[in-house]
C-alpha positions in Angstrom: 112.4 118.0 136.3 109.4 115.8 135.5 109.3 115.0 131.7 105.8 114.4 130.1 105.0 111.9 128.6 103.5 111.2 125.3 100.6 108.9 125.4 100.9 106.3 121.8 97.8 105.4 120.8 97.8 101.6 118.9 95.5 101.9 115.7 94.5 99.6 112.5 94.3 101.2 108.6 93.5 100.3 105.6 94.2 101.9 102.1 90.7 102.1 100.0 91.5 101.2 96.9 89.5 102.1 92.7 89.8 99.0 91.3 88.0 99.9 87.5 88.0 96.2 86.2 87.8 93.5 89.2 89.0 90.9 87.0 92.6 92.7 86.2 93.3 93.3 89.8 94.3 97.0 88.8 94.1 99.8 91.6 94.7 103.5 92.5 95.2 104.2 96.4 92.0 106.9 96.8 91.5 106.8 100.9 92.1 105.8 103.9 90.3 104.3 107.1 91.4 104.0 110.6 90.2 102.8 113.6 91.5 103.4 117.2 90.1 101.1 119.7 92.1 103.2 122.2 91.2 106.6 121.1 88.0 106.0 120.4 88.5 107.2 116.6 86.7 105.8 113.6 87.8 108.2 110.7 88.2 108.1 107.1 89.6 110.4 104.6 89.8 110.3 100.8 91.0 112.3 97.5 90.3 111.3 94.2 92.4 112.3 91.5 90.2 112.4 88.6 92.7 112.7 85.6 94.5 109.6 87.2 91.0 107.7 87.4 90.9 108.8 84.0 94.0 107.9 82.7 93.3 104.4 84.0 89.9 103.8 83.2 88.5 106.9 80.7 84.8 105.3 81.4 85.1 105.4 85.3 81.8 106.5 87.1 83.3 109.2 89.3 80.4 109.6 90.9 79.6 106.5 91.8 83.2 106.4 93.2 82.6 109.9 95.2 79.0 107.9 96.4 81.4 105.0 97.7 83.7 107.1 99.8 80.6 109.2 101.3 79.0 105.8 102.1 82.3 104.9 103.8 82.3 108.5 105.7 78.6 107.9 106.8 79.7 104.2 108.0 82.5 105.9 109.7 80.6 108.9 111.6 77.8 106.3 113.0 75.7 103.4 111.9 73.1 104.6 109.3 69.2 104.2 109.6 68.3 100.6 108.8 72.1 99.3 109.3 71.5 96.0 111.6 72.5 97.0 115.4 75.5 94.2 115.0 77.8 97.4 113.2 76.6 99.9 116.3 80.1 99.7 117.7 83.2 101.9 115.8 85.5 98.2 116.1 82.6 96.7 114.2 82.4 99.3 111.7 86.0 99.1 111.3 85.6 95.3 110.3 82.8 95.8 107.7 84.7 98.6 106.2 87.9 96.5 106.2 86.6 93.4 105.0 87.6 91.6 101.3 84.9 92.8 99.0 84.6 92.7 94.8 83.7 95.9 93.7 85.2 99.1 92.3 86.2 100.3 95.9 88.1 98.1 97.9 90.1 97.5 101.2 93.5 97.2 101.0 95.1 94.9 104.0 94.9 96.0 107.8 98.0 97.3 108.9 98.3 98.9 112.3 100.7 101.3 114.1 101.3 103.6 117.0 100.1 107.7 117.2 100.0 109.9 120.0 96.9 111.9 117.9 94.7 109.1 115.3 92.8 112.0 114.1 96.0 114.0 113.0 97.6 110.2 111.6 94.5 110.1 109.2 95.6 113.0 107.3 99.0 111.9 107.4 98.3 108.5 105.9 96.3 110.3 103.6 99.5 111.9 102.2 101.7 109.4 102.2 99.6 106.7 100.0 97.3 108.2 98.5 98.2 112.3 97.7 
């Protein structure tokens, strides 16, 4: 009997993080985005708790926040109009996104890991570090 086998697909992440004050270094875990070479997946996926964002920071611009993460979702889907033709490829995308910025949404650190389905593992990050 032939067993099948389960393809394991490597990937890269990183956590997207609401820093309100850049100078305190204080965050709250409000995405995620991964990229699978492999799999051809560049995906993101985000909730914001706003009575948490509140808690933290009572003068947060939640919708500058929620334009942020729909930039980040655009960037993900496909280079925008005007975006230089250096970011047309998803692993290039994936290094802009991930790369050490100051402002109120940041990338955490790239970790990586192993999934036979990166679409599904998006979602399941999603719940483990940020829900």
């Amino acid at each position: 009997m032939a067993r099948e086998r389960i393809v394991s697909h490597p990937y890269q992440y990183v956590v997207l993080r609401f820093v309100p004050r850049v100078d305190r270094g204080e965050c709250l875990n409000v995405g995620v985005v991964l990229h699978s070479q492999a799999a051809g997946v560049l995906r993101c996926a985000w909730h914001v708790d706003e009575a948490r964002v509140l808690a933290v920071a009572p003068d947060a611009d939640l919708e500058g926040l929620a334009a942020a993460l729909e930039a980040v979702g655009t960037m993900c889907a496909g280079p925008p109009p005007g975006v230089e033709a250096a970011l047309t490829t998803q692993g290039k995308r994936f290094g802009w996104l991930s790369a050490p910025r100051s402002t109120v949404l940041q990338p955490g650190p790239v970790h990586g890991g192993a999934c036979p389905d990166p679409d599904a593992e998006v979602d399941r990050l999603l719940d483990r570090l940020v829900r």
